[in-house]
VOPAGU-2260 file (C-alpha; in pm, 1 decimal, decimal comma):
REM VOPAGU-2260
SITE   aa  ch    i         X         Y         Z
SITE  UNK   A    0    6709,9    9915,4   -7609,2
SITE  UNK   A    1    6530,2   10123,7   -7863,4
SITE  UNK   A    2    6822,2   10231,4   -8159,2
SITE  UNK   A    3    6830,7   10654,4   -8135,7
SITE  UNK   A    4    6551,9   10785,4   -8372,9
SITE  UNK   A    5    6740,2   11051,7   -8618,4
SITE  UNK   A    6    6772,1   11397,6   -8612,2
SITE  UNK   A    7    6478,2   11590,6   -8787,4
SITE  UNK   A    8    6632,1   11908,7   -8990,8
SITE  UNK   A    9    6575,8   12185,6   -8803,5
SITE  UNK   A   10    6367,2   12354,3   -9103,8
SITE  UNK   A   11    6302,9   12747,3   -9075,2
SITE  UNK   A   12    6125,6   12809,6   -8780,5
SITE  UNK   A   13    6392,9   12643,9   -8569,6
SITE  UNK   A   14    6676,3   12851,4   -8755,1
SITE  UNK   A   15    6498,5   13087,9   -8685,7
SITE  UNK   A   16    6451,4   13025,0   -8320,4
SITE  UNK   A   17    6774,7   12946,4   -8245,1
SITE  UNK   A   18    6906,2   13271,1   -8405,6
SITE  UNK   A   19    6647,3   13469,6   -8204,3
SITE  UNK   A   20    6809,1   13254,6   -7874,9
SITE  UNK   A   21    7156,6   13342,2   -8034,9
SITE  UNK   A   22    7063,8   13735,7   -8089,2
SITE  UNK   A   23    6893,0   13705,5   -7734,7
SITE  UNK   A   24    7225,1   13619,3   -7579,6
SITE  UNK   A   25    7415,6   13837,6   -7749,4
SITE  UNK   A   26    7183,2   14136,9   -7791,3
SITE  UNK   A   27    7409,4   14215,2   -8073,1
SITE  UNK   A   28    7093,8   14243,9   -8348,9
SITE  UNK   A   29    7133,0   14470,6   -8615,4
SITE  UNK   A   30    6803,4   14623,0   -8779,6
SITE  UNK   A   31    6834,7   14478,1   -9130,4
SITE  UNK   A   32    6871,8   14178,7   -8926,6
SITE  UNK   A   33    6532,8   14191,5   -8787,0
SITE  UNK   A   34    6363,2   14303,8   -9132,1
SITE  UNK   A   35    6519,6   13988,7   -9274,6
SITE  UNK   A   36    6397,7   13757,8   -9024,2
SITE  UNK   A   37    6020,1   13919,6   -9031,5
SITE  UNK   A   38    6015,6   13957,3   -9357,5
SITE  UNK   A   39    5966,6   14318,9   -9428,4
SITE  UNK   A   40    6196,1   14614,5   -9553,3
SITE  UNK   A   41    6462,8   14797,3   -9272,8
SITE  UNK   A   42    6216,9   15086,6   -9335,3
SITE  UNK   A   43    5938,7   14919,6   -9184,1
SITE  UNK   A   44    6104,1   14839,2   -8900,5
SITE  UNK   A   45    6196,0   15156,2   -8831,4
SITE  UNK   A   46    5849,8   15308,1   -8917,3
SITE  UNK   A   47    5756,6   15066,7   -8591,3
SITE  UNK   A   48    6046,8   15161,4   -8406,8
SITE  UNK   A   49    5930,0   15546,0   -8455,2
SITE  UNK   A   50    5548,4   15469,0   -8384,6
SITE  UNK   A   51    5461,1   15540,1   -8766,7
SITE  UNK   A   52    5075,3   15457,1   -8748,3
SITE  UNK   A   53    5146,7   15329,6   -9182,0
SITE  UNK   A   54    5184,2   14960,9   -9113,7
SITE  UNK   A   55    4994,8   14699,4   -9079,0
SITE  UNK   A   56    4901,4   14586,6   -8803,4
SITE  UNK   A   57    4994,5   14192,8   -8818,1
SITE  UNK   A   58    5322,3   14334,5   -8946,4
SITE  UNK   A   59    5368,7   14578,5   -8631,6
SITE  UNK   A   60    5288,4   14278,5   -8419,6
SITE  UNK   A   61    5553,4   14066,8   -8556,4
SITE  UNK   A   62    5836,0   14338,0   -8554,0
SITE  UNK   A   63    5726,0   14423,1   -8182,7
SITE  UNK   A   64    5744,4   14055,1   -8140,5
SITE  UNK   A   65    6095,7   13998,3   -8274,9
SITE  UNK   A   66    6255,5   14350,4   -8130,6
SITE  UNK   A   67    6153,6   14184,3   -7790,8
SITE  UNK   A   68    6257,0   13864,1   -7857,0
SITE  UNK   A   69    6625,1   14024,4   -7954,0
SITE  UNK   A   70    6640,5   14260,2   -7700,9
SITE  UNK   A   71    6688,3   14547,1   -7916,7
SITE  UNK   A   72    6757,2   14890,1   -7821,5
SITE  UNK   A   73    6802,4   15201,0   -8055,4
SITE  UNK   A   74    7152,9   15310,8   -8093,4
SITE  UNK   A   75    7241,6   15656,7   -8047,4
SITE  UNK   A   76    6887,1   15758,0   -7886,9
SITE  UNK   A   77    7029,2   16079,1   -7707,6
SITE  UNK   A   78    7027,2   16251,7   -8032,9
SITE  UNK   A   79    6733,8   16126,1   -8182,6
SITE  UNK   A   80    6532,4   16192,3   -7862,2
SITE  UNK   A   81    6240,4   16501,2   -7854,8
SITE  UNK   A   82    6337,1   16774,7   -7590,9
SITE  UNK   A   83    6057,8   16687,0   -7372,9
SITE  UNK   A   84    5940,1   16424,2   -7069,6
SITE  UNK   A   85    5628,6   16262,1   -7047,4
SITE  UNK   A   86    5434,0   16316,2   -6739,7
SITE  UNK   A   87    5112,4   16058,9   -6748,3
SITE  UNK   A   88    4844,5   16076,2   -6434,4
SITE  UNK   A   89    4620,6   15776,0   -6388,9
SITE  UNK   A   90    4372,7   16060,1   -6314,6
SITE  UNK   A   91    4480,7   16470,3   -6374,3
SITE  UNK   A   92    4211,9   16657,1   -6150,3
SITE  UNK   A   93    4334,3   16812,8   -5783,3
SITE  UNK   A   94    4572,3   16996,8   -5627,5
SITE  UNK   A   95    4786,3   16657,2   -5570,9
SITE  UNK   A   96    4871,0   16630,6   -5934,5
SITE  UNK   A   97    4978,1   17002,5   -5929,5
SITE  UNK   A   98    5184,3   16940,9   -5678,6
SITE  UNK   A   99    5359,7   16680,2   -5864,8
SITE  UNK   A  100    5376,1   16866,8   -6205,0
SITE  UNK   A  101    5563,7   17192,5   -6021,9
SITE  UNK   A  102    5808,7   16913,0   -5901,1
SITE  UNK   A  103    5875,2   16788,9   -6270,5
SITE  UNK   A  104    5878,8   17135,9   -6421,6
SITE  UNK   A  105    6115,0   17278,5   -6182,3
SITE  UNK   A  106    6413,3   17001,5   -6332,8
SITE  UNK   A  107    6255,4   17017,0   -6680,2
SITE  UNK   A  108    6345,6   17372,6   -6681,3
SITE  UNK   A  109    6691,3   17342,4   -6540,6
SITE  UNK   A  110    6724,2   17069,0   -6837,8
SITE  UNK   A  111    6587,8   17289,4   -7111,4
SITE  UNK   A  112    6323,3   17032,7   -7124,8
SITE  UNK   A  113    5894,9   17089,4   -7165,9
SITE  UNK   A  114    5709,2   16883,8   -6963,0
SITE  UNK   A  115    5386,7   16664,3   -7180,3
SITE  UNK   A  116    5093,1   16558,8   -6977,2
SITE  UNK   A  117    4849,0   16288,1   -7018,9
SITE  UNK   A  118    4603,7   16077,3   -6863,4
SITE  UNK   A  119    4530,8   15728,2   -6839,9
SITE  UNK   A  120    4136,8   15785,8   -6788,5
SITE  UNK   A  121    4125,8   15606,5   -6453,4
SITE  UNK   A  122    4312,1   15308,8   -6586,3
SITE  UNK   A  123    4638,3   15234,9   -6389,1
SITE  UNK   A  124    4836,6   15091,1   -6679,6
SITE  UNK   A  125    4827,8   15327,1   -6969,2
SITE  UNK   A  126    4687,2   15169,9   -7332,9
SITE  UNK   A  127    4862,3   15061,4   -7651,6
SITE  UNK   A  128    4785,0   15370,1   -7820,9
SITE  UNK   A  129    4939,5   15563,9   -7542,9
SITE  UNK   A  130    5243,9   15332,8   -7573,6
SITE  UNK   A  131    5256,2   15385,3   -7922,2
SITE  UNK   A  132    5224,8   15812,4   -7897,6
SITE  UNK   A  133    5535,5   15778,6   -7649,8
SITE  UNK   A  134    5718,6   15588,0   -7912,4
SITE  UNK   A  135    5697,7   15802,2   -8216,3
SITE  UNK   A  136    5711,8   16203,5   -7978,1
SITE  UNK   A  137    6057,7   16007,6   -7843,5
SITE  UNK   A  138    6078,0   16181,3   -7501,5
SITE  UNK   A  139    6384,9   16239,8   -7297,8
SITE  UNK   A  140    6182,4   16003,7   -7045,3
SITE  UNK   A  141    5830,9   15894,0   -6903,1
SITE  UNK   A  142    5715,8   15928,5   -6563,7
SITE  UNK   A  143    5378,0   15790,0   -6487,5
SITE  UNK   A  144    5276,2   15846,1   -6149,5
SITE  UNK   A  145    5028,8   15605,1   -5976,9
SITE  UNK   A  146    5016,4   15397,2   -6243,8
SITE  UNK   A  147    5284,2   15093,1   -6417,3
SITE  UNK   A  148    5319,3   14930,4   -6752,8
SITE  UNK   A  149    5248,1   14614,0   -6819,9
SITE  UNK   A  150    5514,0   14376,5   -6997,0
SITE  UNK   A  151    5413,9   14480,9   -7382,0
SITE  UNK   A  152    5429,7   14868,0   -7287,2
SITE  UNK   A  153    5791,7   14810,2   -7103,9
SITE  UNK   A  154    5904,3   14624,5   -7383,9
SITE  UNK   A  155    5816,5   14931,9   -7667,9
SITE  UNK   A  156    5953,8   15210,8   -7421,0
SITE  UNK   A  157    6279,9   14984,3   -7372,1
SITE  UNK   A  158    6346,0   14924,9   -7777,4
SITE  UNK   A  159    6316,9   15254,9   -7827,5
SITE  UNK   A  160    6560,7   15334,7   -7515,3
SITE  UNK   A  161    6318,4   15538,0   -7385,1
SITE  UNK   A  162    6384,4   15546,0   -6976,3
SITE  UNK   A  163    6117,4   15519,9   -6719,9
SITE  UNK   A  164    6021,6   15576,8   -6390,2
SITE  UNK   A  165    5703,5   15481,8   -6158,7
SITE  UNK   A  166    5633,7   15797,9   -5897,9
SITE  UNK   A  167    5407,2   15619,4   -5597,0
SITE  UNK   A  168    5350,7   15254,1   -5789,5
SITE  UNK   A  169    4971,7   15179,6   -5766,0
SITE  UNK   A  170    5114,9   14777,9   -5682,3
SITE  UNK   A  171    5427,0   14649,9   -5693,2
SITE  UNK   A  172    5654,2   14755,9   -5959,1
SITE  UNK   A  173    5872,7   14472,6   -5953,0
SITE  UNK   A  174    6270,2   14466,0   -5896,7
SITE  UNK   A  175    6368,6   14593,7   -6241,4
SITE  UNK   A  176    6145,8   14896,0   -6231,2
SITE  UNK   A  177    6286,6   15258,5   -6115,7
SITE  UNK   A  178    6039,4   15381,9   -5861,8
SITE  UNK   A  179    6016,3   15687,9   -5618,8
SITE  UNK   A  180    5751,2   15631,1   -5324,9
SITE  UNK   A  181    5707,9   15761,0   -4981,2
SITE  UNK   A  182    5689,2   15607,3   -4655,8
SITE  UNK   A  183    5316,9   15550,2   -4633,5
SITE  UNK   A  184    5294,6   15266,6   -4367,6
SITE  UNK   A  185    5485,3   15504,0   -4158,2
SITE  UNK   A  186    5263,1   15789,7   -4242,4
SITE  UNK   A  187    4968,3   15626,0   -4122,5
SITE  UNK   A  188    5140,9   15448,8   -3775,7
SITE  UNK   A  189    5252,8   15856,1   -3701,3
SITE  UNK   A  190    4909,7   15984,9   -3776,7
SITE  UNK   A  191    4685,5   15724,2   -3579,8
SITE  UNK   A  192    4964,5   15711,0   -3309,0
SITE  UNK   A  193    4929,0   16123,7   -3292,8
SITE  UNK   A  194    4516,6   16045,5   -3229,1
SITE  UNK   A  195    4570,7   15748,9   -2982,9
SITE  UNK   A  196    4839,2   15968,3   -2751,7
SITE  UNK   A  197    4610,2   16253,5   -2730,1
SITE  UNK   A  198    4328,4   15986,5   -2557,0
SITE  UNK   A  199    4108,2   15843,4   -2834,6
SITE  UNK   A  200    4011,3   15464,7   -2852,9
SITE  UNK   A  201    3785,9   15454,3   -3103,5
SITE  UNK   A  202    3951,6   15584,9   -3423,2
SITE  UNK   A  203    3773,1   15538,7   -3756,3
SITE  UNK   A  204    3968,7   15541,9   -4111,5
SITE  UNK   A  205    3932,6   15642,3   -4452,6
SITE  UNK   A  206    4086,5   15431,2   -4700,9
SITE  UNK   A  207    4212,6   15493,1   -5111,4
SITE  UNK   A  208    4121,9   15228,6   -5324,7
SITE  UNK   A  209    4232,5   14908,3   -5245,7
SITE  UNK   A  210    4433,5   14806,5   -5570,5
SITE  UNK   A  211    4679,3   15130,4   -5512,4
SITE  UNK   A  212    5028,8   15059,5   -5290,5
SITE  UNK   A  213    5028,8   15341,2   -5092,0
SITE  UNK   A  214    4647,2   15327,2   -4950,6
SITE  UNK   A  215    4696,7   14983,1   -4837,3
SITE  UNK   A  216    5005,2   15080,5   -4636,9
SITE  UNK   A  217    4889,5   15380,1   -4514,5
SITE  UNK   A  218    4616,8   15147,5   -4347,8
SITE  UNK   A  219    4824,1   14882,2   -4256,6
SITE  UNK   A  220    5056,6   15201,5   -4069,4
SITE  UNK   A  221    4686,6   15253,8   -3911,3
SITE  UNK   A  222    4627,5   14874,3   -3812,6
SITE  UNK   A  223    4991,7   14904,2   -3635,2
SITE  UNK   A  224    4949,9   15205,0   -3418,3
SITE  UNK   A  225    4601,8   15048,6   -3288,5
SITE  UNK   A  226    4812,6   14684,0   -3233,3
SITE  UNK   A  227    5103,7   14850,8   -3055,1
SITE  UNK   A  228    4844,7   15024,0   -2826,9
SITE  UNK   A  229    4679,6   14774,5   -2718,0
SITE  UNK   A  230    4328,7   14872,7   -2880,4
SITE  UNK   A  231    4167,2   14620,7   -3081,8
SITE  UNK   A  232    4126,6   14743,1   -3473,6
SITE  UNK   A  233    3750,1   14738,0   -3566,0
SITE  UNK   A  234    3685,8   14685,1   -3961,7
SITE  UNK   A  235    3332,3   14825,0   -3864,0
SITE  UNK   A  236    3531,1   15157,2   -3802,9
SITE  UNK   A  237    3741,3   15114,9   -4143,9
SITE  UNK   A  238    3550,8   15278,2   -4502,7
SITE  UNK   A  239    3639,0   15221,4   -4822,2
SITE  UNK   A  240    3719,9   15546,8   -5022,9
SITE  UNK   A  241    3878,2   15674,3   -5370,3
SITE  UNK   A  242    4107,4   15962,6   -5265,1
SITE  UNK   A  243    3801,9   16216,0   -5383,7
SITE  UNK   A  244    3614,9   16471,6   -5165,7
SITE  UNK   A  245    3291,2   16288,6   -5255,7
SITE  UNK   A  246    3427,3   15938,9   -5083,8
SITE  UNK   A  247    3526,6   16168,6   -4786,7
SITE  UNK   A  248    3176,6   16281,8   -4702,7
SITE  UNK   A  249    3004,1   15977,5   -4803,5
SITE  UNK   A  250    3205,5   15760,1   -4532,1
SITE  UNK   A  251    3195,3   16024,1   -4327,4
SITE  UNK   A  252    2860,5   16021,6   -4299,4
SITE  UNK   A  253    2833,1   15619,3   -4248,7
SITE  UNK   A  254    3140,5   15627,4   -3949,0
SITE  UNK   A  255    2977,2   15973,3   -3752,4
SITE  UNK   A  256    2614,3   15824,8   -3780,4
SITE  UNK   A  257    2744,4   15484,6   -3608,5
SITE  UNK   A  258    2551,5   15436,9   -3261,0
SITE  UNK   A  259    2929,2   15456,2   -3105,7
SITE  UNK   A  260    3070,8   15698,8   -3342,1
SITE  UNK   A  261    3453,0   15716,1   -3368,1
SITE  UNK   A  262    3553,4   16027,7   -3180,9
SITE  UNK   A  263    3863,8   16084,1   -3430,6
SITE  UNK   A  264    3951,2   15947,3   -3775,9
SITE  UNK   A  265    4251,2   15889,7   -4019,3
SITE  UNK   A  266    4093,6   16022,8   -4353,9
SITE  UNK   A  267    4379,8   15845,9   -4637,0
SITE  UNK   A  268    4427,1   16180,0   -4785,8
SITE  UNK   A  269    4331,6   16547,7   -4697,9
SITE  UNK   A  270    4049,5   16589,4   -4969,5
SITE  UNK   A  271    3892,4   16301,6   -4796,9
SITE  UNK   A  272    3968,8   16473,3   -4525,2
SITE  UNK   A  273    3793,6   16799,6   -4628,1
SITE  UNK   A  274    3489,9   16517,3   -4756,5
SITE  UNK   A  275    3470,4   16459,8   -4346,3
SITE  UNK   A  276    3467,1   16826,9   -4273,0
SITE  UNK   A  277    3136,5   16872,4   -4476,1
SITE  UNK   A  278    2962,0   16507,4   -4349,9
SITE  UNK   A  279    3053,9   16653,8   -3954,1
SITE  UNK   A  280    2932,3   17050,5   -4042,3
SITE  UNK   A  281    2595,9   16816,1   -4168,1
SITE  UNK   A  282    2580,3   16629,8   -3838,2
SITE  UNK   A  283    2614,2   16897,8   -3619,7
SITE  UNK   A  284    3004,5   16786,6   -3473,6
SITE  UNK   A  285    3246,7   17061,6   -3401,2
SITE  UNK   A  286    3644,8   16971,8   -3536,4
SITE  UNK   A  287    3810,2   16922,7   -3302,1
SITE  UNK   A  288    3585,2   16986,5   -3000,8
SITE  UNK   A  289    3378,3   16655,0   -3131,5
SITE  UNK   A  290    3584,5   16487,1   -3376,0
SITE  UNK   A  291    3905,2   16469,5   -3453,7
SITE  UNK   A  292    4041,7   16442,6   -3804,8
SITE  UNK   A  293    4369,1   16365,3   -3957,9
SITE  UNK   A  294    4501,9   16383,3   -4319,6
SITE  UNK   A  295    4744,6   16336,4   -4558,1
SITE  UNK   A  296    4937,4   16500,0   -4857,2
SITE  UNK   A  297    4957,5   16784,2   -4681,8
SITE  UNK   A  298    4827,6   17016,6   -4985,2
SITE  UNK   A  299    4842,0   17386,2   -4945,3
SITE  UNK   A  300    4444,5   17370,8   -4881,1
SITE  UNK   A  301    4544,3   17228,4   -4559,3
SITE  UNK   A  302    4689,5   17508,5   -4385,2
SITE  UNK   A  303    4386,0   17731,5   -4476,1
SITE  UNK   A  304    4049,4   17496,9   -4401,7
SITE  UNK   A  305    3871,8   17596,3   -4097,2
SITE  UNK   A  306    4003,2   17464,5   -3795,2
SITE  UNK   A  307    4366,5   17431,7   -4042,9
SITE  UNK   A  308    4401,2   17058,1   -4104,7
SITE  UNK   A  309    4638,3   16815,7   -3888,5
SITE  UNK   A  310    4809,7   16557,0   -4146,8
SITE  UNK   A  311    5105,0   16403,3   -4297,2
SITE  UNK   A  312    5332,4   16584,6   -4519,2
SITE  UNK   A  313    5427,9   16344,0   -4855,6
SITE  UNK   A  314    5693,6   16515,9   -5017,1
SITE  UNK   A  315    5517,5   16530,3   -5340,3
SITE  UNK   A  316    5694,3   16833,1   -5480,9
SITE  UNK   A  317    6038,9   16638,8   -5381,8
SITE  UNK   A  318    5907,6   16294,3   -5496,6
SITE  UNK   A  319    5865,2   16452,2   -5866,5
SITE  UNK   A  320    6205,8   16655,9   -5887,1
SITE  UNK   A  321    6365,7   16279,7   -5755,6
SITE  UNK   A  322    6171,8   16075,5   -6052,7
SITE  UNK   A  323    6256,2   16364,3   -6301,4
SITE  UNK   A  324    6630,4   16362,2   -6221,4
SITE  UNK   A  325    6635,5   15988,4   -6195,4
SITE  UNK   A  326    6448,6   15896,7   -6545,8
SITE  UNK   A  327    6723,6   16198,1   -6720,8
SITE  UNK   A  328    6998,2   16014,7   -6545,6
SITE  UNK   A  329    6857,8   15656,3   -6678,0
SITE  UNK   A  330    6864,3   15836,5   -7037,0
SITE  UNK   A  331    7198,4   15952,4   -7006,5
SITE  UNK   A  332    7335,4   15609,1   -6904,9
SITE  UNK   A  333    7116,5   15463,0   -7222,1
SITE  UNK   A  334    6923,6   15254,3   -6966,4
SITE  UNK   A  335    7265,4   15077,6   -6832,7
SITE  UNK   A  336    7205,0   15209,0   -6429,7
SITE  UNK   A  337    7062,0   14947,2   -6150,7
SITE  UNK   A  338    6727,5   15035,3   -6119,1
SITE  UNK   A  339    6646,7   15207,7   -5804,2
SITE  UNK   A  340    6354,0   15249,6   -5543,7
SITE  UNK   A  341    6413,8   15554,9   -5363,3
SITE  UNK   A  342    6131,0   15658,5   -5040,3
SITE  UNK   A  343    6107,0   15993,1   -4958,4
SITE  UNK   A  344    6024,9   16040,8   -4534,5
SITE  UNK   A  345    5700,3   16141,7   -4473,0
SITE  UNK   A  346    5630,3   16387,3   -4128,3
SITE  UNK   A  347    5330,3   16448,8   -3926,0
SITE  UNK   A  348    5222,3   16816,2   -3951,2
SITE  UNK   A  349    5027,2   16923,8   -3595,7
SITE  UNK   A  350    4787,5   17141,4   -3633,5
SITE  UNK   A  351    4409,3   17247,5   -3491,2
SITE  UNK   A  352    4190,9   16954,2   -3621,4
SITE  UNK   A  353    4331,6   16728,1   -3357,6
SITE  UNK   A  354    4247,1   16725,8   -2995,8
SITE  UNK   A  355    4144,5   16537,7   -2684,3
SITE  UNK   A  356    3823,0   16318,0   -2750,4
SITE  UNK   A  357    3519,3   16486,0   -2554,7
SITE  UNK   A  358    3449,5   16381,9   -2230,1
């Protein structure tokens, strides 16, 4: 039996690691205490803490690190918070994100609040230097609406105590992430089951873009209806599509040219849906007399589109006065409430693109 090989001094780093395990625990760091341990002056750290672009950036990295690491959150943020919420769109371009900023503004007012908007260029997790403008204009709140943060952008928002909430997660937010949705796999079971009760077999769809949430389930809701009805679900009949007019026509086109052309189809949102009333008007086909279509959103251009558009209402006007009360509520309760996912009921809306397939 081998005699115990002595201790090594612990040295530094592991003081310093088993402080940061200590602090960790305890979440009882001070900010001089973090200068100390990284080496730097309490003014830096709070030059990070405020999104100062004067520091270094090695130095920023190892505050960030270390605030992390300790769990820190800024004391007394209600008062040192701007009177404003950050709105931030993947993409800010149609009628949808409109609907979504009237929904925002209408509890930012109540609240004496403005309302900032941004946009992520296409990219579904917003950039450091995004992060980093968030941190120093110190909003009330963030809501980022088909989009996340990843773990480094969560960890800046929650150091400074700045709440957040995902409206319609592009994937899965995880457990620990306030979210408001809607019920899209139910959306797109009532829509499709709508087009199979009034006699059509051979219903096409329209997708969103694969890596989003809500275009997968509204599919899946699609798959369902087909399954309970006993009609077999053709992926020759199912196009890929990007929630844009353009995607609309240009699948439209491919499903209506088909030798056995779907005689009705589930577009996965109503400017797709208007993208299929151009590709039919192209090809000759009469709504509903030759094709039926079906959308959803339900934007105000539905109800005035010739023949007026059948599809499913998402409350998106709702969804954004729910995220906007539940990111001020998160601020008020510095970040201490469970965090929630809330889905708002979607409803099929009946109206003259839908009808009996032609004989």
């Amino acid at each position: 039996m081998n005699p115990a090989k002595p201790s090594k001094p612990m040295g530094t780093q592991g003081t310093r690691t088993a402080a940061r395990s200590t602090a960790r625990s305890t979440q009882t760091a001070t900010l001089a205490e973090i200068a100390r341990e990284a080496g730097v002056s309490a003014p830096t750290v709070s030059k990070v803490l405020n999104g100062r672009a004067d520091v270094a950036p090695a130095t920023r990295t190892r505050v960030e690190e270390l605030l992390r690491a300790y769990g820190y959150r800024r004391r007394r943020a209600e008062a040192t918070r701007s009177p404003v919420i950050d709105l931030v769109f993947h993409e800010l371009e149609s009628a949808w994100a409109m609907e979504v900023i009237r929904g925002v503004e209408n509890v930012a007012r109540d609240e004496g609040l403005s309302v900032v908007l941004s946009e992520s260029a296409g990219r579904l997790t917003p950039g450091r230097t995004w992060a980093d403008q968030v941190a120093a204009r110190r909003p009330h709140g963030v809501i980022l609406v088909l989009s996340g943060l990843d773990e480094s952008g969560r960890a800046l928002l929650t150091s400074r105590s700045i709440p957040f909430v995902v409206m319609d997660p592009a994937g899965d937010p995880g457990d620990d992430v306030p979210s408001i949705g809607a019920t899209n796999w139910h959306g797109g079971l009532a829509a499709t089951r709508h087009l199979v009760e009034l006699g059509h077999t051979r219903i096409g769809a329209i997708s969103g873009p694969s890596r989003m949430m809500c275009s997968r389930a509204r599919v899946d809701g699609y798959r369902a209806a087909l399954e309970t009805a006993g009609l077999p679900v053709d992926p020759g009949l199912i196009r890929p599509g990007n929630f844009h007019h353009d995607s609309g026509y240009r699948a439209g086109l491919e499903l209506l040219r088909l030798p056995d052309r779907p005689t009705a189809v589930f577009a996965g949102n109503d400017l797709q849906a208007l993208g299929l009333y151009e590709a039919a008007r192209e090809l000759g086909l009469r709504i509903p007399e030759d094709l039926s279509v079906v959308g959803f959103d339900d934007l105000p251009v539905a109800r005035w589109v010739g023949p007026p558009l059948t599809t499913v209402r998402q409350p998106l006007t709702e969804m954004a006065e729910a995220a906007a009360k539940l990111v001020l509520e998160l601020g008020r309760a510095q970040g201490a409430s469970a965090a929630t996912r809330v889905e708002l009921a979607t409803s099929l809306v009946v109206r003259s693109s839908t009808g009996a397939p032609p004989a």
